[in-house]
N, C-alpha and C positions, 0 to 999 in steps of 0.2 A: 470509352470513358470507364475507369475505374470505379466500381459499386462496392459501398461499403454500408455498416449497419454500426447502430450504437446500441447501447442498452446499460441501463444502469442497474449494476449488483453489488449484492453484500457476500465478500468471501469471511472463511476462515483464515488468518495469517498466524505468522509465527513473529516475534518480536524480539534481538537481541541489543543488548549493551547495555554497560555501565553496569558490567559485572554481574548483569539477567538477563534470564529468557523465560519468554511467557508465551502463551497464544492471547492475540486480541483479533479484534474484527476491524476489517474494512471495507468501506464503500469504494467505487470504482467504476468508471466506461467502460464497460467490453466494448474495441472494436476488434469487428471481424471485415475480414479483405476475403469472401468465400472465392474469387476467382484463383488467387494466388495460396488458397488455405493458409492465411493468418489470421492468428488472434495476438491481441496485444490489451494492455490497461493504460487508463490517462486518468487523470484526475483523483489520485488515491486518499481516501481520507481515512484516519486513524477514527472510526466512529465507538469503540468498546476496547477500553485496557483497563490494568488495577490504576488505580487513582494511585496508590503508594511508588510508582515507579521516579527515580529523581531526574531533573531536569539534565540533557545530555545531550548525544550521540547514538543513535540507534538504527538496527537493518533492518529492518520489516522484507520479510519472505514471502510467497503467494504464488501459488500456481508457477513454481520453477523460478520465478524473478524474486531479485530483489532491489529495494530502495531505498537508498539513505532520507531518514527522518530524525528532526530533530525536538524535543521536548524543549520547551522555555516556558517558568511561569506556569506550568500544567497545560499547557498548551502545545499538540502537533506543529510542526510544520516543517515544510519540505526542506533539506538540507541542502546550504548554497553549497558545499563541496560535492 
């Protein structure tokens, strides 16, 4: 049986689109797979950016990955493309 660990953190990220780039914070699951030495993120949430950014397309960066998110309404959320 495959043993895994969760843990919930707040990284540093970097934020691009819609013609900016900023750093904002995210919250996130670390899991770790220590048998196979993986780490990966699930659950990422946009928790600190400037409020002035406009509603869009956007790649949030982090620890070598990135993820398309999308602004609506001042509001995150993850990008159906």
């Amino acid at each position: 049986m495959i043993k895994s660990s969760e843990e919930t953190v707040t990284l540093s990220a970097q934020l691009k689109g819609m013609d900016r780039e900023t750093a904002c914070t995210v919250s996130a699951v670390k899991v770790t797979l220590p048998e196979y030495r993986i780490t990966g993120f699930v659950r990422c949430n946009i928790v600190e950016a400037p409020d002035n950014l406009p509603d869009g397309d956007y790649i949030v960066s982090l620890d070598g990955r990135a993820l398309r998110v999308q602004r609506e309404n001042g509001a995150w959320l993850p990008s159906d493309q």
